[in-house]
C-alpha positions, 0 to 999 in steps of 0.5 A: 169861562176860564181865560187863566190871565195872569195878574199883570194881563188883568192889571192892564186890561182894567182900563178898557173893562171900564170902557174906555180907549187903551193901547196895551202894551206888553212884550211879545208873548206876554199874552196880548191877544189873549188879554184882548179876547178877554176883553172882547168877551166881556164886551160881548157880554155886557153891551148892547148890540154889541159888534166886534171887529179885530183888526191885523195889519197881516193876512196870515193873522186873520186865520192866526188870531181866529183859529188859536185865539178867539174861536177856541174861547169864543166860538160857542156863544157867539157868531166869529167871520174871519175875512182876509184878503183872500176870501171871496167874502170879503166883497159881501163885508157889509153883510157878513158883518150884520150876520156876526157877533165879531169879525176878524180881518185885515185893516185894508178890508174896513177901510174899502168897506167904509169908502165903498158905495156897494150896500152889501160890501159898506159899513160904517164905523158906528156899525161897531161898538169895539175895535181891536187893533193888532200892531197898533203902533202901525197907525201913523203918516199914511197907514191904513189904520191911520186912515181908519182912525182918522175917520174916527176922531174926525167923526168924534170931534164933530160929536157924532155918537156911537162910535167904537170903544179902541183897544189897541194892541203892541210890543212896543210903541217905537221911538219913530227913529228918534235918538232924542228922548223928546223927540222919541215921546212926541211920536209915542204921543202921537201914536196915542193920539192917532188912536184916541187912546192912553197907554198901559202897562203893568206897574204892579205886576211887573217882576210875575211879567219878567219871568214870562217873558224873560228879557234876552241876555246878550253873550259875546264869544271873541274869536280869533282872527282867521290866518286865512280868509280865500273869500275875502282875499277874493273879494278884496282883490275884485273890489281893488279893480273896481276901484282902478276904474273910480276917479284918482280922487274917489279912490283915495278918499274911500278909508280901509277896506273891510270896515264900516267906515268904508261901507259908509263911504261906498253908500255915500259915493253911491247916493251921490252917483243917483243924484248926479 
């Protein structure tokens, strides 16, 4: 079977051939998904008992990765079940998942089947031998992947066996809102640890992975000011009676109309009026 990877799409997904935990991390249509069907199926293949479950953190994923990802390549050796939210299928989880060779569904549909007490709905983690996680970078704080994935290294440091290989799957990996550099590569670590997983990406490959997926160039056409703005004159004039009804002092104290200095000011004012 031909999946036509590409030579950085065979470069990151190495790492998890060899059966160990990996995130990888390329751009958006770089071709992720594609390169974890490739290894899906190469798991499926090579492992004993296997059983596969893809993890999305979307409902409308489930029919999108089934339908234009993993069935085409996939469907005619092995049984596939897509479940979202949905499907009344998903109240026989347990079932449906001794009955395929992968299942497809949203996060929060494992994390019910794993803390339900109903034997056709329950499973466990050890029931899988791969889990492909979709938006990776989602496993963190109070998330359901988070919740799953600390069942999973819980499980792990108590040295219990069997449990899944990871393959986690994202764009970018974030900075966690950090501006700080450290500060940005303790939350990449985190999201690293969270997954039990290392990071790849292309290292060989990278000029064939630019023309794929070409970095967006920005352009800036600089326009003349308008000689006459009715709207925002309007909306100048209605926000110049609002503040005849402020305080003196909140009023004098807001910079030039229009600016973000004084949408700055408004949100501040704002915040300060909830609080009080």
């Amino acid at each position: 079977m031909d999946f036509n990877l590409r030579p950085y799409q065979e470069e990151v997904v190495q790492a998890a051939l060899r059966g160990e935990n990996s995130i990888i991390w390329l751009p958006t249509g770089g071709g992720k998904t594609r390169a974890a069907v490739y290894v899906t199926h190469n798991h499926l293949e090579t492992t004993a008992n296997a059983k596969v479950a893809v993890l999305v953190n979307k409902v409308h994923l489930v029919d999108q990765h089934f339908a234009k990802e993993f069935k085409p390549y996939l469907e005619s050796r092995y049984k596939i079940t897509a479940i979202s939210g949905d499907s009344n299928e998903k109240d026989l989880f347990g079932h449906l998942v001794k009955a395929s060779d992968l299942v497809i569904c949203t996060a929060q549909i494992l994390e019910n089947a794993l803390i339900s007490t109903e034997e056709e709905k329950h499973v466990e983690l050890t029931d899988f031998t791969l889990l492909v996680i979709d938006e990776c970078h989602h496993t963190q704080k109070e998330s359901v992947y988070n919740k799953i994935m600390g069942r999973y290294v819980e499980k792990k440091l108590r040295k219990e066996g069997n449990l899944p290989q990871i393959l986690g799957l994202t764009a970018s990996p974030g900075t966690g809102g950090n501006r700080k550099l450290d500060k940005a590569v303790e939350h990449v670590l985190q999201i690293c640890a969270n997954l039990d997983s290392v990071i790849v990406s292309t290292k060989n490959f990278t000029p064939v992975l630019q023309k794929v997926v070409p970095r967006p160039k920005k352009h800036y056409d600089i326009v003349e000011r308008r000689a006459l703005d009715p709207f925002g004159d309007h909306l100048k004039s209605m926000m110049s009676m609002i503040h005849e009804f402020m305080p003196s002092t909140v009023s004098r104290s807001l910079r030039e109309m229009g600016t973000q200095e004084y949408e700055a000011d408004v949100q501040q004012i704002s915040s300060l009026s909830q609080k009080s």
